[in-house]
N, C-alpha and C positions, 0 to 999 in steps of 0.2 A: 504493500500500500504506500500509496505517494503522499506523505501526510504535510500541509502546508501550514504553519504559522503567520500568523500577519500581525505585530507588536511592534508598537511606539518605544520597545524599551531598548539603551542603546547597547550594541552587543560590542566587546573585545577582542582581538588576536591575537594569539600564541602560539607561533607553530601552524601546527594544521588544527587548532585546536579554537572554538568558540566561547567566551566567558560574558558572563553576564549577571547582573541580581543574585543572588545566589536562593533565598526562598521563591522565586519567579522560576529558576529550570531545576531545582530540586522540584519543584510540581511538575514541569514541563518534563523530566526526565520519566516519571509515571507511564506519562502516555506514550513517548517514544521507543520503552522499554515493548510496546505495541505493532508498532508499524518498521519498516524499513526501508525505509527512504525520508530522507526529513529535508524541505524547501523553509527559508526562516526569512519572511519580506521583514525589514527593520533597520534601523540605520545603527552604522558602524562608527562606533568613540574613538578617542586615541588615547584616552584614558589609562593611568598607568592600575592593572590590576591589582586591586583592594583585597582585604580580609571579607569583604562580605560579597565578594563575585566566584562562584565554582564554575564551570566546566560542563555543557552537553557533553550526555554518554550515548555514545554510537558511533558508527563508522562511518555512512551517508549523508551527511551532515552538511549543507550549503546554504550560506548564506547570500541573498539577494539584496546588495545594499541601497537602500533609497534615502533622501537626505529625511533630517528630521523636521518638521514644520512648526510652527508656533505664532500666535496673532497679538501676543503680549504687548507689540509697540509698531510703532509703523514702519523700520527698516526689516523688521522680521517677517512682518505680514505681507511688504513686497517681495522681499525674497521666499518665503513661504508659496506666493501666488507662483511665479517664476519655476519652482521647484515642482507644482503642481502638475502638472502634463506627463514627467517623469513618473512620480510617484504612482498613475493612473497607470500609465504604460505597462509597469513591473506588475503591478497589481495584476490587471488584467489578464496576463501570460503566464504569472503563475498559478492564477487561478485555473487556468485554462490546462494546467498541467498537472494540477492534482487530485487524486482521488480523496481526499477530506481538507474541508476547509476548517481551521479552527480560528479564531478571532480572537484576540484580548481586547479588550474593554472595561474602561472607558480609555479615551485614548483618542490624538489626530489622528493616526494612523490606524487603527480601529477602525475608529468612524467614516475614512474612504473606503476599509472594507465593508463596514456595513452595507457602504453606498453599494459596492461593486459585487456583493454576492446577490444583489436582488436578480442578475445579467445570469447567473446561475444555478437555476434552481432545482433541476436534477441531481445537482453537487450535493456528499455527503458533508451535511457542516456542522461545529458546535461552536458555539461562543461561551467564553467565559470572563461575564460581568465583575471585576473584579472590587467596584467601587460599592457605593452603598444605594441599595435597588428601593432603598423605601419611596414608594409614591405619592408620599407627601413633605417629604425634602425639598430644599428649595436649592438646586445645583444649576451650576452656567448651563445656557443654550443648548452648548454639544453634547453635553451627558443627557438632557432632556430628550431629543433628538435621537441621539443611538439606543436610549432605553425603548421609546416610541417606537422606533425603527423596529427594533429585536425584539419586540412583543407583537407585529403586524403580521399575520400568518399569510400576509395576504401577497405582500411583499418579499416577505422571508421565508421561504419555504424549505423544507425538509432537514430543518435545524434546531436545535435541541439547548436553551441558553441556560446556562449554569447560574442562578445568584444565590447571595446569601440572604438567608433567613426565609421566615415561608409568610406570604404575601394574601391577602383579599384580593378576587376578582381579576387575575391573571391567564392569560388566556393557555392554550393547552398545549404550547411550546417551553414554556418557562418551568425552570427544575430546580428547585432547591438544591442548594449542594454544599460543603463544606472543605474544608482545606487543612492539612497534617502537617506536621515537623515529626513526629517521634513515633518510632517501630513501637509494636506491643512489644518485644524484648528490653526493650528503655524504659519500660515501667519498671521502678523499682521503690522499695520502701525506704520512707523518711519519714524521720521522729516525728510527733507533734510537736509545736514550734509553740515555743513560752511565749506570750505574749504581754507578760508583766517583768519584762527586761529592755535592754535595747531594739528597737525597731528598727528594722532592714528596710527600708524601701525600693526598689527596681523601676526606669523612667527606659525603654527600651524603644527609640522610634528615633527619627532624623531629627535634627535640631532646625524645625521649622514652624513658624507660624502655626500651620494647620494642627502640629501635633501641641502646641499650649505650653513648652517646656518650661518656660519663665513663669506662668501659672504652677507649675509643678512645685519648681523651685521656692515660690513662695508660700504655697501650702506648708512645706518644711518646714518653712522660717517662722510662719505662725506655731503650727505645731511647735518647736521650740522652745516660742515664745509663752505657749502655756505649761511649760513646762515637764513636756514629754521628750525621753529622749530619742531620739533619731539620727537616721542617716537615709542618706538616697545617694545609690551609685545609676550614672546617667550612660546609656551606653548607644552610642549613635552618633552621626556627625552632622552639621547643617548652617546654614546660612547666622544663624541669629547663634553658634558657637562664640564668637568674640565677648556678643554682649552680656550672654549669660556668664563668661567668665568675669568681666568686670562686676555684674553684680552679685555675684559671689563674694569678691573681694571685695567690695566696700561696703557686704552687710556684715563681713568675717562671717562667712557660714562654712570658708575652707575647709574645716575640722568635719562638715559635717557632709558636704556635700562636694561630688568626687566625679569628673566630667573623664569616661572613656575613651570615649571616639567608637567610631566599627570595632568591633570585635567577630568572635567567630562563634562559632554555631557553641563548639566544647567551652570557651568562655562565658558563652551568655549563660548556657546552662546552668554550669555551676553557681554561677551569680544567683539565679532563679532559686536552686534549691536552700540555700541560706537563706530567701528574704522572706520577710514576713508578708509583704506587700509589693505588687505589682501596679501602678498608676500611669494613668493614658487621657487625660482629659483632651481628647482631641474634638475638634470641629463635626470631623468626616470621616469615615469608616466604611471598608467592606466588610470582610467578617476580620479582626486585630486578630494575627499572625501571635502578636508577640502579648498579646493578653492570655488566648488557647494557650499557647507554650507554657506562658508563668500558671494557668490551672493545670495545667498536665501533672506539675512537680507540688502543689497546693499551695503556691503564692496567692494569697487572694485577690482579684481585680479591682483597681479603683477606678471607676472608667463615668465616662460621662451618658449618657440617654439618648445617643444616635447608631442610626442604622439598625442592624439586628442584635444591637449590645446586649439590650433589656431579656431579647429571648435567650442568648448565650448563659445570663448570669440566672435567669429566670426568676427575673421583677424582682434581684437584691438576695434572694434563697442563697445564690454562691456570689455573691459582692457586694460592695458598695456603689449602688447608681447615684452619683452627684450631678451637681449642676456645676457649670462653668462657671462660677462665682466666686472667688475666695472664701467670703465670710460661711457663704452657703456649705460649702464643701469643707471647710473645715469644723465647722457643727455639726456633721454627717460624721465625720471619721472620729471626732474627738467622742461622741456620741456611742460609735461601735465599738471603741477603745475601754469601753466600761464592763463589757460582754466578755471576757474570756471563753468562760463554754461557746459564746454562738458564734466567736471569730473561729474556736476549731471547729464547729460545726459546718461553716460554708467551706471555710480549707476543704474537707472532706467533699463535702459536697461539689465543690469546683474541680478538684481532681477525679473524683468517680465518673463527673458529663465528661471532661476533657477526655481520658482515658481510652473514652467509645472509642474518638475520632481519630486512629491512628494512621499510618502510613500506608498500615496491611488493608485496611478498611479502603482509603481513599484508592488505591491502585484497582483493587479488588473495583471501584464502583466504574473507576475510570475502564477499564476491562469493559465492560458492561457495557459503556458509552460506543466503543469503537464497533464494539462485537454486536449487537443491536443496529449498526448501521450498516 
């Protein structure tokens, strides 16, 4: 089978070898473990490879580079337009050359294929939604649009769209689905964790806007400030790194608060199984990678009220649902800090859901996906 990717994500060279995201072709490796022959429409970085980029596994493996697009300013948007004809081009003829289409979404580059798989409707396709499908979220034009699109049966035909969490009123293409880090064999046992001693906290996502880090950080500092002890190891890299160091340093909360960068999959881990607490107050969400992870090992989640968070934690049972507020979210936590029995209660509880949703699971479902088609 000719299995074709179409992703906005940018890929790496080394060798004969293609690197990329590292939990983005740890999933993508799933499906390819499937097929034999793999076509990957996406633009090529020069990027020097990171601790958090691994390696497609196969031998057929070719990459179709097309530039990357973006409409953020008007020298990009012109150049973006200029690149468009290309981008169409490639699209087009690899489609035309494969026996499964699969899509990542949301995404520029996504969203041409969305456009360009309607041209193909006897093609086997799946899309996977990777953003946050609630249909009462309030997200830019083009996510509206490719969700629209990939729910249109009318348009979209003989494809099968992966999102998370399970939705009202969705038409009878759309599949709930979910997404792994850790084999059943990586279950393993760990202590109950004291939670009337020092508190571990874990902030695991890029240092950007969208993920809230400097809300994070300041959570800590209140908490502190009422006189709890803590700590938060931050592990990820991003944009707004500079400032969150400086304010670090001029609140002195150095002692308490410990900025990573990337790490690797065996570093985060262990981070995860020491902390008491997992925290994500992000904007947007598909289904958090790195929330599932910290439940897996019984970090508990502190996570905000978007996307399919609520049904992950199930309405607060295994976490704390906050609001993106300071004062608000730190009365929430100082609040469950009073509980001992019911913080190890959801620990438990959050590691038994995570648990289900292992690697053997997700292959096994993905299996399913190809072989059904």
């Amino acid at each position: 089978m000719k299995f074709l990717i179409i992703s906005h994500v940018g890929h790496k060279q080394k060798g004969s070898q293609w690197f990329a995201y590292a939990p983005y072709v740890r999933e993508m490796n799933m499906w390819l473990n499937h097929v034999s022959e793999v076509e990957i429409v996406a633009p090529k970085i020069t990027d020097t490879i990171s601790p958090i980029d691994i390696a497609y596994k196969g031998n057929k493996i070719k990459l179709t580079q097309v530039p990357s697009i973006a409409f953020v300013n008007p020298k990009k948007a012109i150049m973006s337009l200029f690149n468009l004809p290309i981008i169409l081009f490639n699209l087009i003829n690899a489609c035309r050359r494969a026996d499964h289409i699969h899509l990542r979404c949301p995404g520029n580059i996504g969203l041409l294929g969305c456009i360009i798989q309607i041209f193909f409707p006897k093609k086997i396709k799946t899309a996977k939604y990777a953003g946050n499908w609630d249909p009462k979220a309030k997200q830019p034009l083009s996510y509206n649009f490719q969700k629209w699109l990939l729910s249109n049966t009318l348009l979209t035909r003989n494809m099968q769209v992966l999102v998370y969490g399970e939705w009202e009123k969705q038409t009878k293409n759309i599949k709930p689905f979910f997404t792994a880090t850790y084999k059943q064999s990586e279950i393993v046992s760990i202590e109950n964790r004291d939670y009337s001693t020092v508190l571990n906290f874990v902030f695991i996502g890029s240092l950007v806007e969208g993920k809230r880090p400097l809300l994070t950080v300041k959570i800590i500092q209140r908490l502190i400030d009422e006189g709890i002890i803590v700590n938060l190891d931050m592990y990820g890299d991003g944009v707004l790194k500079n400032d969150l160091e400086q304010y670090i340093l001029s609140n002195n909360l150095s002692k308490f608060v410990k900025l990573h960068g990337n790490q690797s999959k065996e570093v985060i881990q262990d981070a995860i199984k020491k902390a008491h607490f997992s925290i994500l107050p992000s904007k947007s969400e598909g289904w958090p990678k790195a929330i599932a992870e910290a439940m897996f090992f019984g970090a508990i989640p502190i996570v905000t009220k978007i996307s399919c968070v609520p049904y992950m934690l199930n309405n607060g049972q295994r976490g704390l649902l906050i609001e993106p507020n300071l004062e608000k979210a730190v009365i929430e936590i100082v609040n469950a800090l009073e509980n001992n029995e019911e913080l190890k209660n959801k620990s438990q509880a959050a590691k038994d859901w995570s648990q289900l949703y292992t690697l053997d699971l997700f292959e096994n479902e993905i299996a399913k996906l190809i072989k059904n088609n």
